[in-house]
DRENPA-353356 format. One record per residue (C-alpha): chain; residue number from 1; z, y, x. Coordinates in steps of 0.2 Angstrom, whole numbers, plus 2048, in hexadecimal, padded with zeros to 3 digits. Layout:
% residues N
 mol seq   z   y   x
   A NUM   Z   Y   X
...
//
This chain:
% residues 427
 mol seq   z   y   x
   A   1 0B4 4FC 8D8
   A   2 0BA 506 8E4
   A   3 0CB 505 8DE
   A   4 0D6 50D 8ED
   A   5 0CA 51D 8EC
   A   6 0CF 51B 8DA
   A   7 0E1 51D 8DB
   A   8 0DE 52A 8EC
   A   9 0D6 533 8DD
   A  10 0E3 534 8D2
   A  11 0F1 536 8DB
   A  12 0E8 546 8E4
   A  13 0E8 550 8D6
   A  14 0FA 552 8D3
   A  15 0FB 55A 8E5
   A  16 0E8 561 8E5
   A  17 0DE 56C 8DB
   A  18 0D1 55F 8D2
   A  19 0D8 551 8E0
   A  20 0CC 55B 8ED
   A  21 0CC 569 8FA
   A  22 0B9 56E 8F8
   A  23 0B2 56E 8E5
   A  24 0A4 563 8EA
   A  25 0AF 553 8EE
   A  26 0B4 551 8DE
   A  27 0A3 549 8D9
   A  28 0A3 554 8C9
   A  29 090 557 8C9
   A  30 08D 545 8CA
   A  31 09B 53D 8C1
   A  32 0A5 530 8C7
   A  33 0B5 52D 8D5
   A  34 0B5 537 8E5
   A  35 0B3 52A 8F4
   A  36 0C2 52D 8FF
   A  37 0BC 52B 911
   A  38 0C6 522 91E
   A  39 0BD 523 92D
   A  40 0AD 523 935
   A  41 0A1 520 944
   A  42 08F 524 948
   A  43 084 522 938
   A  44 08F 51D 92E
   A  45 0A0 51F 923
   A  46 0AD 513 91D
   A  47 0B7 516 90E
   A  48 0C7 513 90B
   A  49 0C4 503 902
   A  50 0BB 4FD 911
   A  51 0A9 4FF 90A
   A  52 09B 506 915
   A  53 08F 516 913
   A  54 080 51D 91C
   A  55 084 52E 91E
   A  56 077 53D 918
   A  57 086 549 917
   A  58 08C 548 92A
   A  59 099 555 925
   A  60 08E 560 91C
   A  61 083 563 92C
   A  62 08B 563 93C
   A  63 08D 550 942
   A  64 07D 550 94A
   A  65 080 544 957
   A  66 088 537 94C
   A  67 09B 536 947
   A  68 0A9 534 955
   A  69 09B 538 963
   A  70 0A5 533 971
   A  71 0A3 541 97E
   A  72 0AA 54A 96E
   A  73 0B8 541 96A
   A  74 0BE 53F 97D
   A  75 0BB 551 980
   A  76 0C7 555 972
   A  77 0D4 548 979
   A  78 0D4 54F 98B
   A  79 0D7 560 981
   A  80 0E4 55E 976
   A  81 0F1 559 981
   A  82 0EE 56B 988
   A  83 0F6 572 976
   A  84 0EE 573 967
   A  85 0EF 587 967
   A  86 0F2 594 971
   A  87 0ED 5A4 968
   A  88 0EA 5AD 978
   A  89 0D7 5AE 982
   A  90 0D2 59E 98B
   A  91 0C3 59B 996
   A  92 0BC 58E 98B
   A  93 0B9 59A 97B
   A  94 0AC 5A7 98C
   A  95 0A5 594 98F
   A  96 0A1 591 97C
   A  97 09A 5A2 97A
   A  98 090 5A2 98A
   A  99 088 593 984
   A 100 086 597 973
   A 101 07B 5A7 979
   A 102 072 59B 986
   A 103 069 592 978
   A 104 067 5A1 967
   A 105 05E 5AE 969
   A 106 063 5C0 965
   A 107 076 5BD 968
   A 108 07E 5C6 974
   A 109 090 5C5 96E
   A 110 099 5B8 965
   A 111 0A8 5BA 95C
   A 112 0B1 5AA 957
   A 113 0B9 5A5 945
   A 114 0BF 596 93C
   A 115 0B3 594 92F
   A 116 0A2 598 929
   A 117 0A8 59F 91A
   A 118 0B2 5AA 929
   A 119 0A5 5AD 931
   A 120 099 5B3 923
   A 121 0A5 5BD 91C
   A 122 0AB 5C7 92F
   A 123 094 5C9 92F
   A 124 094 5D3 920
   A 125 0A4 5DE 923
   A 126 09B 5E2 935
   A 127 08A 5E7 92D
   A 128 093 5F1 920
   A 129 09F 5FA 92F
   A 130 08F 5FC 93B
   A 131 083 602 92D
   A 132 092 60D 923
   A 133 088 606 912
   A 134 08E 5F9 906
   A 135 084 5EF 8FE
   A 136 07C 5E0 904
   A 137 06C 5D3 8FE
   A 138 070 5C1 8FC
   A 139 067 5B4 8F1
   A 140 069 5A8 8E5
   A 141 06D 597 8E8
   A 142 072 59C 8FA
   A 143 085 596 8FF
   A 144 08D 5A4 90C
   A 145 0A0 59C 90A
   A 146 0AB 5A1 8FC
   A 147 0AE 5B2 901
   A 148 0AD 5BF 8F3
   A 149 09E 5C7 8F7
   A 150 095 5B8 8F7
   A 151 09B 5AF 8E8
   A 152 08B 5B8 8DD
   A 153 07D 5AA 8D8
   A 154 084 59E 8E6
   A 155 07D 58D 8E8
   A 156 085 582 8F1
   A 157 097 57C 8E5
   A 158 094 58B 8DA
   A 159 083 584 8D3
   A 160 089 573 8D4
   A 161 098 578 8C8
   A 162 08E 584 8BF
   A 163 098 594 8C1
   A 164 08F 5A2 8C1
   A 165 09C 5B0 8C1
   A 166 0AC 5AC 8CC
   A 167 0BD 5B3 8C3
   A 168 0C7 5BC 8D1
   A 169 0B6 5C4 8DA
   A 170 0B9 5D7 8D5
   A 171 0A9 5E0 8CA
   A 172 0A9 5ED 8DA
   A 173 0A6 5DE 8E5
   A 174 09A 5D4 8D7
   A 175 090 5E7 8D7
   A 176 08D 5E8 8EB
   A 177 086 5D6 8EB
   A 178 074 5D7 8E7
   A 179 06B 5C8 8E6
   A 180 058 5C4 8E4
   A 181 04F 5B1 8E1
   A 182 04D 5A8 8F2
   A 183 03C 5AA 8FA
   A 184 036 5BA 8EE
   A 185 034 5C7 8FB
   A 186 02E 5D2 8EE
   A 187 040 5D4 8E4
   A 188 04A 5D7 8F4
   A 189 03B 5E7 8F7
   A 190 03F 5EB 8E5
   A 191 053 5EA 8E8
   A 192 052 5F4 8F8
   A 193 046 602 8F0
   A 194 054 605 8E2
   A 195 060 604 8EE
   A 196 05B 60E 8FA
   A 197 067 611 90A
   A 198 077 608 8FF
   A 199 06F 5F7 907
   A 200 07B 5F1 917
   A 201 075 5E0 918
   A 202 06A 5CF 913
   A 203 072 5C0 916
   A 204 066 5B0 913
   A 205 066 59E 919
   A 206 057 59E 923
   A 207 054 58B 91D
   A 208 05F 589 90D
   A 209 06A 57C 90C
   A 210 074 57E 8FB
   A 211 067 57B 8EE
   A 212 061 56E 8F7
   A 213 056 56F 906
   A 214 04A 580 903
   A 215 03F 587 910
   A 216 037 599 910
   A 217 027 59C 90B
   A 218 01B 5A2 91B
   A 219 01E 5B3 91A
   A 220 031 5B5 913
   A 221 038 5B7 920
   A 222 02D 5C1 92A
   A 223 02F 5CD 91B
   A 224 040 5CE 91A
   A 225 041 5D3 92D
   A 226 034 5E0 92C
   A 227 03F 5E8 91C
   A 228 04E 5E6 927
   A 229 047 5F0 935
   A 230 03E 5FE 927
   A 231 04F 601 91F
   A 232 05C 5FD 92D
   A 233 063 5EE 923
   A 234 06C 5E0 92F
   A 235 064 5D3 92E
   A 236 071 5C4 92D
   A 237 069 5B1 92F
   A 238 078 5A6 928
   A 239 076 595 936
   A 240 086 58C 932
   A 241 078 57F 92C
   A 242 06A 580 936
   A 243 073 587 946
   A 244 06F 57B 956
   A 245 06B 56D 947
   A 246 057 573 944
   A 247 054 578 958
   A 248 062 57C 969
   A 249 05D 58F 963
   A 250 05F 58C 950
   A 251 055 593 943
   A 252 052 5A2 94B
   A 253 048 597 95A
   A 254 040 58B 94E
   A 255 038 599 941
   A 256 037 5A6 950
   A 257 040 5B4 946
   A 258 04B 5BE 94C
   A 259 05C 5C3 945
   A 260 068 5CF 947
   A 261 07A 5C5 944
   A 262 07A 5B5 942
   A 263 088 5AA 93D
   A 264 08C 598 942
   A 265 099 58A 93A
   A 266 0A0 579 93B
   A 267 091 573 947
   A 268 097 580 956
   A 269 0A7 575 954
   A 270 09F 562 952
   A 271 0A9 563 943
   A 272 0B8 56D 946
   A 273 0C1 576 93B
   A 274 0B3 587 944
   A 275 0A6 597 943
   A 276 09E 5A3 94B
   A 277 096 5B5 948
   A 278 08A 5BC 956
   A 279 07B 5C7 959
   A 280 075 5D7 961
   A 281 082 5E1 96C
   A 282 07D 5F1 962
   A 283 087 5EA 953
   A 284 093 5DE 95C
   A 285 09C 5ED 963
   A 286 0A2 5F1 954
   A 287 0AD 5E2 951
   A 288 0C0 5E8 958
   A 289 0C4 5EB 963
   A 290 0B6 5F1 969
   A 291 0B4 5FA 95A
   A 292 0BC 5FD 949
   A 293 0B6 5EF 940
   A 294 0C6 5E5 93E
   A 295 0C4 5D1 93E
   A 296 0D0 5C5 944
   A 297 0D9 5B4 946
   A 298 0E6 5AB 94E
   A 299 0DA 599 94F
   A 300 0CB 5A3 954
   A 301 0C6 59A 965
   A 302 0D2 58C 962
   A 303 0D1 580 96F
   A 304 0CD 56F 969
   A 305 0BE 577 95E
   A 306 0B7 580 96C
   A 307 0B8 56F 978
   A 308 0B0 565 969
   A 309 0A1 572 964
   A 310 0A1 574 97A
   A 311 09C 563 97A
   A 312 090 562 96C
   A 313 087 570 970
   A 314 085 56D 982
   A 315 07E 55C 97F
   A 316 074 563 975
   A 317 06A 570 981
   A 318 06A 563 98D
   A 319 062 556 982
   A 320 052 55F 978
   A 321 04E 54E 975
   A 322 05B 54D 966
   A 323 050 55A 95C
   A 324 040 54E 95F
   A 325 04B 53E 959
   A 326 053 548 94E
   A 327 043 54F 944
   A 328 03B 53C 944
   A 329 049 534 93C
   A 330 049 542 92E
   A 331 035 540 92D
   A 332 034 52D 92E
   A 333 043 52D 91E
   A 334 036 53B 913
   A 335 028 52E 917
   A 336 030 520 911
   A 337 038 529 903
   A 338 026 531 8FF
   A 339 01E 521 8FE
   A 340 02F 519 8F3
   A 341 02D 527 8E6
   A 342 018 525 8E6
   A 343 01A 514 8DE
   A 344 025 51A 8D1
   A 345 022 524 8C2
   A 346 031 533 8C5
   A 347 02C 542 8CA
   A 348 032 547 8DA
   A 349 032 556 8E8
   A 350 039 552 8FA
   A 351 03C 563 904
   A 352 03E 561 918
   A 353 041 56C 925
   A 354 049 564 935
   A 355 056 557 933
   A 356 059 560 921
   A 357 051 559 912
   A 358 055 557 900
   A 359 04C 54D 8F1
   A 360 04A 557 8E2
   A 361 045 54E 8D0
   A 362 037 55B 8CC
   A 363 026 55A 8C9
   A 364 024 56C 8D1
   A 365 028 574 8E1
   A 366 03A 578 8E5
   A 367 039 58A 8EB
   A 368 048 593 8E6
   A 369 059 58F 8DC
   A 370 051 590 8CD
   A 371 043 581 8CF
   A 372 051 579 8D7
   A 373 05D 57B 8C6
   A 374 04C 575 8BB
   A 375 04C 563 8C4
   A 376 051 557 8BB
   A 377 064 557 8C3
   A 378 06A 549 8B8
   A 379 05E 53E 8BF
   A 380 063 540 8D1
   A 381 076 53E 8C9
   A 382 071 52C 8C6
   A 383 069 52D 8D6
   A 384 079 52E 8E0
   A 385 082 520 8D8
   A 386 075 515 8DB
   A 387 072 518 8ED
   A 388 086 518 8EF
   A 389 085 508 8EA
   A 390 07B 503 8F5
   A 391 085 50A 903
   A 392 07A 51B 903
   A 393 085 52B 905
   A 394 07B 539 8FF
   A 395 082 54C 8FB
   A 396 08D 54A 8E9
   A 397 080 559 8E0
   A 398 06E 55C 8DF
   A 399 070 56D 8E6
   A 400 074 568 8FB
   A 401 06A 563 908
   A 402 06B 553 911
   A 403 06E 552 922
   A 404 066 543 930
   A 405 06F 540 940
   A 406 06A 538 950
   A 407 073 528 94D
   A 408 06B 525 93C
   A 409 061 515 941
   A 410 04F 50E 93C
   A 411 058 500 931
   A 412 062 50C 92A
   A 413 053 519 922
   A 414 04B 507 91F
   A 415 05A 503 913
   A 416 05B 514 90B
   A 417 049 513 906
   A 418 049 503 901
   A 419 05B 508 8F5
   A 420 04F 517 8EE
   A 421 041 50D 8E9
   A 422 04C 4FF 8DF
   A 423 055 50D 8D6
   A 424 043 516 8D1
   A 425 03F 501 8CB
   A 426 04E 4FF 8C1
   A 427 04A 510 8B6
//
């Protein structure tokens, strides 16, 4: 029993709302006590009751490398002693950007924020101030942060909590937010004829991550772009997911489509507190103050983020070798987990893209949120539990996306596997 995580638990709640800072902690979906974590190194977490977990979250995406990668960590030691904070220019945040346009296509400014959810949001605002139209396309079951325009049919916690329609989001706001099913390339034409020249924007995760792992159909994207370019939409890849984790160039490099904004989150920072937004100089010029599109904030390039994602993303381009390791580990664990789930009865789908994969109780594809929703969720609920006891950390709801890292070991997947199939024996 994990009795310390327990109490943690309870006593959080007096102070916290529902004991967490993010929905998805609070273990709602799949029942049971929120593991309080206490530290954690490579591979692996340790909770506060001193038990140890294989880590599939690595921070919702951007430990790539492992926990406390050391160049990481010492790079943020040498910095802080500098201040934590300036909230005036430093060299570091032109070395960040430099680098960041060195390995993604199609960006040639970046503007720093704090968040994804920051970063998202300043995207939209821009497209809307460059295109002097509203409205914008986003789609189901696809989590853009918790701003208000992107709070209509999100996956991510929303689905996971099933809410649908967010009190405090305006009807003016709910009405510029269309949204269309993932992957149906025929709705959005359908959305963009009936709104003809309102449309300011689509926003997509190029691979999804918040309804577990989805990948586009050949041709969606393709689609979406040649719409773009028809109706002179912005065309916004949302890569606080798949940004530097699926290629150096992203997304963008690894589906060879080209965006026109782009935004980045916690990996740009090797999991600082971070985002990004960048893209073509025709539309980055509008952003103050070179133009009148007003976004700012006093931790925007804050030092100790930019050192930390500096690092990261360095080692990165410098190492192409990581995307190699990188997509073996994540194939080697589908194959095992393939062959685990052949020798039960369960129905099962397992969707990979990269290091990004997710297991989905269903007998039918997993397309869009709505095959996700039809999976037998209660299943992979029980799922959790199990593999939590066995020192397996997988995301706390059917509807996220695992994430593999470098320093996830052959013994490791070997254990994971081996956890699935006796759970699928002891159904």
């Amino acid at each position: 029993m994990a009795e310390k995580s327990k109490q943690l638990f309870e006593r959080a709640q007096h102070s916290i709302p529902g004991g967490v800072n993010s929905p998805v902690r609070a273990f709602k979906s799949v029942g049971g006590i929120p593991v309080f974590i206490e530290k954690a190194k490579g591979a692996y977490l340790y909770d506060v009751d001193g038990k140890k977990y294989i880590d599939y979250i690595n921070s919702w995406g951007p430990m790539i490398l492992g926990h406390a990668y050391e160049p990481v960590v010492k790079a943020i030691q040498d910095k802080v002693a500098d201040s934590t904070s300036f909230g005036a220019p430093t060299e570091l945040e032109i070395e960040m950007a430099e680098l960041i346009k060195s390995m993604a296509p199609n960006v040639d400014l970046v503007r720093m924020v704090s968040s994804g959810t920051e970063a998202c949001m300043s995207a939209i605002r821009l497209a809307r101030g460059y295109t002097g139209r509203n409205k914008i396309i986003k789609f189901e079951g696809c989590y853009h942060g918790h701003a208000d325009s992107f709070l209509v049919k999100a996956g991510s916690g929303l689905a996971t909590f099933n809410i649908q329609t967010v009190p405090g989001v305006t009807a003016g706001v709910a009405a510029d937010t269309l949204t269309a099913a993932y992957n149906d390339l025929d709705a959005v034409q359908e959305l963009v004829n009936t709104h003809k020249g309102e449309i300011a924007a689509i926003i997509i995760e190029p691979i999804a991550g918040n309804m577990g792992c989805i990948l586009p159909k050949p041709g969606f994207l393709e689609g979406l772009r040649s719409i773009c370019d028809k109706e002179g939409i912005v065309f916004i890849f949302d890569e606080v997911m798949t940004g530097f984790r699926l290629a150096a160039g992203g997304a963008q490099e690894k589906l060879g489509i080209n965006a026109d904004l782009v935004t980045y989150g916690k990996v740009i920072g090797g999991g600082m507190p971070v985002g990004a937004f960048g893209g073509k100089k025709e539309i980055m010029q509008h952003i103050a103050p070179l133009g009148n599109v007003y976004q700012a904030g006093t931790l925007s390039g804050n030092p100790i983020a930019m050192i930390a994602g500096y690092t990261m993303l360095k080692t990165l381009k410098d190492t192409p070798s990581v995307y190699t390791e990188l997509n073996e580990k994540t194939a080697s664990l589908h194959e095992g987990l393939d062959k685990a789930f052949a020798e039960s009865n369960v129905p099962y789908t397992i969707n990979r893209f990269g290091s990004m994969i997710s297991v989905h109780f269903s007998e039918k594809p997993v397309t869009d949120f709505a095959s996700a929703a039809a999976a037998n969720n209660a299943l992979f609920n029980q799922y959790f539990h199990a593999m939590l006891q066995e020192g397996v950390y997988l995301p706390p709801s059917a509807y996220e996306s695992w994430f593999i890292s470098t320093a996830l070991s052959t013994e490791d997947i070997q254990h994971t596997v081996d956890a699935t199939r006796r759970f699928l024996k002891n159904l």
